[in-house]
C-alpha positions in Angstrom: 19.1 37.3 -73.3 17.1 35.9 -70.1 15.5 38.6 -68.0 16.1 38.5 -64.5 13.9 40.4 -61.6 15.5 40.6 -57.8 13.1 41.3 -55.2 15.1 43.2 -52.1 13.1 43.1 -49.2 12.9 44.7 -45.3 12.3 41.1 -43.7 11.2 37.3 -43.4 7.5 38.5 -43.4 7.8 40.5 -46.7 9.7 37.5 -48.4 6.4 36.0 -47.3 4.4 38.5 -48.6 6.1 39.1 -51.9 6.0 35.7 -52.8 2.1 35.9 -52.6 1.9 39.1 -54.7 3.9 37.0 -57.1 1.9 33.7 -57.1 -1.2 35.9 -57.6 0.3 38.5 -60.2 1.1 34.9 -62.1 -2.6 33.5 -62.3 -2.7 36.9 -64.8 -1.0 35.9 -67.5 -1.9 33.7 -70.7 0.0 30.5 -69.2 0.2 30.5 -65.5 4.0 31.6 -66.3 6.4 34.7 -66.1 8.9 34.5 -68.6 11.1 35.8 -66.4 13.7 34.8 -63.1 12.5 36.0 -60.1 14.7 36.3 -56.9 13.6 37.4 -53.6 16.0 38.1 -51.2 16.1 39.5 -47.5 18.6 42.6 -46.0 17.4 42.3 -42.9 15.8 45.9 -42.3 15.9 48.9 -44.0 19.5 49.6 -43.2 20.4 46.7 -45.5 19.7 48.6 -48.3 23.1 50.2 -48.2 25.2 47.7 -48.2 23.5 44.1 -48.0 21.7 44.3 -51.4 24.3 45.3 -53.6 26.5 42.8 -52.1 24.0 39.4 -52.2 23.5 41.1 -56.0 27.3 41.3 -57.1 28.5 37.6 -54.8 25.4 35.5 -55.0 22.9 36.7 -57.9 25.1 37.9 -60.7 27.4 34.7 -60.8 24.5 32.3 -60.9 23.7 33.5 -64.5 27.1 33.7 -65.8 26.4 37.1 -67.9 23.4 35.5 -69.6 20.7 37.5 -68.2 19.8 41.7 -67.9 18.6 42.4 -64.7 15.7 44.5 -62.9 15.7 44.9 -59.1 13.0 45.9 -57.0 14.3 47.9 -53.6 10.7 47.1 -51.4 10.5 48.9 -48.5 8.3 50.6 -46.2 8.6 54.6 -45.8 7.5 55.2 -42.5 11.3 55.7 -41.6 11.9 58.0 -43.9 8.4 60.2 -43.6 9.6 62.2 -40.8 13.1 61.9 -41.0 14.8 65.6 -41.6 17.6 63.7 -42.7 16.4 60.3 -44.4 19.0 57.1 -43.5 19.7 56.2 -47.3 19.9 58.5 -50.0 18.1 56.3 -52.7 19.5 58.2 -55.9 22.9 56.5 -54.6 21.7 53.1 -53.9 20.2 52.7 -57.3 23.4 54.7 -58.9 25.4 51.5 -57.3 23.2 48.9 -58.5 23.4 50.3 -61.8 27.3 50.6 -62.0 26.7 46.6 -61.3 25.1 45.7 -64.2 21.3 46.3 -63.3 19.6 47.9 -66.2 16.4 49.1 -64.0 15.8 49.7 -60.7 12.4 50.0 -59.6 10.8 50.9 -56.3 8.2 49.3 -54.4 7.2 52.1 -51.3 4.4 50.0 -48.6 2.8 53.4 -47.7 3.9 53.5 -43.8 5.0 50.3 -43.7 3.8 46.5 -44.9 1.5 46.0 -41.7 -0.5 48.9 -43.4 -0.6 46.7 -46.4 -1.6 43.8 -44.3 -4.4 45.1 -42.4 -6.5 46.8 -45.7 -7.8 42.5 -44.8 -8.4 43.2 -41.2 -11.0 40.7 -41.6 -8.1 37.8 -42.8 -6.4 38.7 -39.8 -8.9 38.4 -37.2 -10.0 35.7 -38.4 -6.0 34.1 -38.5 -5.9 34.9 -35.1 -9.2 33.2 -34.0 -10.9 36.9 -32.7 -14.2 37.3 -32.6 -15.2 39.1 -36.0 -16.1 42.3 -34.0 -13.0 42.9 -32.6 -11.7 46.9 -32.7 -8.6 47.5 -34.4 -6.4 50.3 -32.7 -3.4 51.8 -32.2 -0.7 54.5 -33.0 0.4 52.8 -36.7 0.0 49.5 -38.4 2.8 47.8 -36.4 1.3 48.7 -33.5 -2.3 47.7 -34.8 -1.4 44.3 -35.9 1.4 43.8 -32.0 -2.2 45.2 -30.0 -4.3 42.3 -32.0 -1.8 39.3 -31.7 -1.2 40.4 -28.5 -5.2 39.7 -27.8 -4.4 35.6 -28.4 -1.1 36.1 -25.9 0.8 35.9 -29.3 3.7 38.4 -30.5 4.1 39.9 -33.7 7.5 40.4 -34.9 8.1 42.7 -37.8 10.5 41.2 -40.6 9.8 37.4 -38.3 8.0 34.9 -40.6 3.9 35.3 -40.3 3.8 31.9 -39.0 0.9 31.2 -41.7 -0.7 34.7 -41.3 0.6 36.1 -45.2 -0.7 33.3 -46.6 -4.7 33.8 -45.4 -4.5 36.9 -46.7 -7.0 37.9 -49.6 -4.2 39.5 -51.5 -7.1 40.1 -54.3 -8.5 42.6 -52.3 -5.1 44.0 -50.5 -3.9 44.2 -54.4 -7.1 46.4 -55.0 -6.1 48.7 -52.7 -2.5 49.1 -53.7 -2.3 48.4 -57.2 -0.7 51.9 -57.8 2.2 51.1 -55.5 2.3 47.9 -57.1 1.9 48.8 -61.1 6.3 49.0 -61.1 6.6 46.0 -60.1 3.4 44.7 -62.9 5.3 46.6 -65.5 8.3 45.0 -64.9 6.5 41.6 -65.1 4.5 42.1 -68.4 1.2 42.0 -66.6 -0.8 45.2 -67.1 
């Protein structure tokens, strides 16, 4: 039986992203191949967790291979949202308990410590250089949503989360961003066959 992998992610600039991690998490193994599907698929925020994922799973994913594959999903998501929440928006025991009444054999999870701009800016460098800054510029600001809004705001540009990067994900050095979060990422390795 095929193995299949879904991706669930929070927006347009982590479809983006994880698509990256991917290309680069390929160049690892013996043949430039996973032997593996791979989906990656958007709920549109956090919130779409609940409802949106299972659903795109159970009406779009599961059809397309017609009983011939096991599945793994991967629920990415920031936890900023859920760091100072006394009562967190989605109880995750109960999302994975769906997805596993639906056929999924694993369910792993993917946590960007605060949230994916964190991520982004451990290669402030990539990004001030993206955005044409000088190479001195100061980083600052309350979180890394608001450090990465502050420095495309600096070029008169806006900065979206979940809105496609417009080219930013992909000057990323995602060798050294992976450097950094390897731990958060060693699931999602497993799950490939890359060590």
């Amino acid at each position: 039986m095929n193995k299949c992998l879904v991706l669930f992610v929070e927006g347009d600039t982590e479809v983006e992203f994880y698509k990256h991690i991917l290309s680069h998490a390929r160049q690892k193994t013996a043949n430039g191949q996973f032997d593996i599907y791979i989906e990656c698929k958007n709920v549109k925020g956090v919130g779409g967790f609940k409802n949106i994922a299972l659903r795109k799973f159970i009406k779009e994913i599961k059809p397309r291979y017609d009983g011939k594959c096991e599945f793994s999903v991967a629920l990415c998501r920031d936890t900023d949202i859920f760091e100072l929440a006394p009562k967190p928006p989605i109880n995750w025991d109960e999302v994975e308990l769906s997805f596993k009444n639906s056929g999924v054999q694993n369910v792993i999870h993917i946590k960007a410590q605060h949230s994916i701009e964190d991520w982004f800016l451990l290669d402030a460098d990539g990004i001030i250089s993206f955005l044409r800054l000088p190479k001195n510029t100061k980083i600052s600001g309350a979180n890394g949503y608001d450090k990465l809004r502050k420095l495309f705001k600096l070029k008169d540009k806006m900065y979206f989360k979940g809105m496609k990067s417009n080219g930013m994900v992909q000057r990323l050095d995602i060798d050294k961003i992976v450097q950094h979060i390897h731990n958060e990422l060693d699931p999602l390795y497993k799950e490939l066959g890359i060590s």
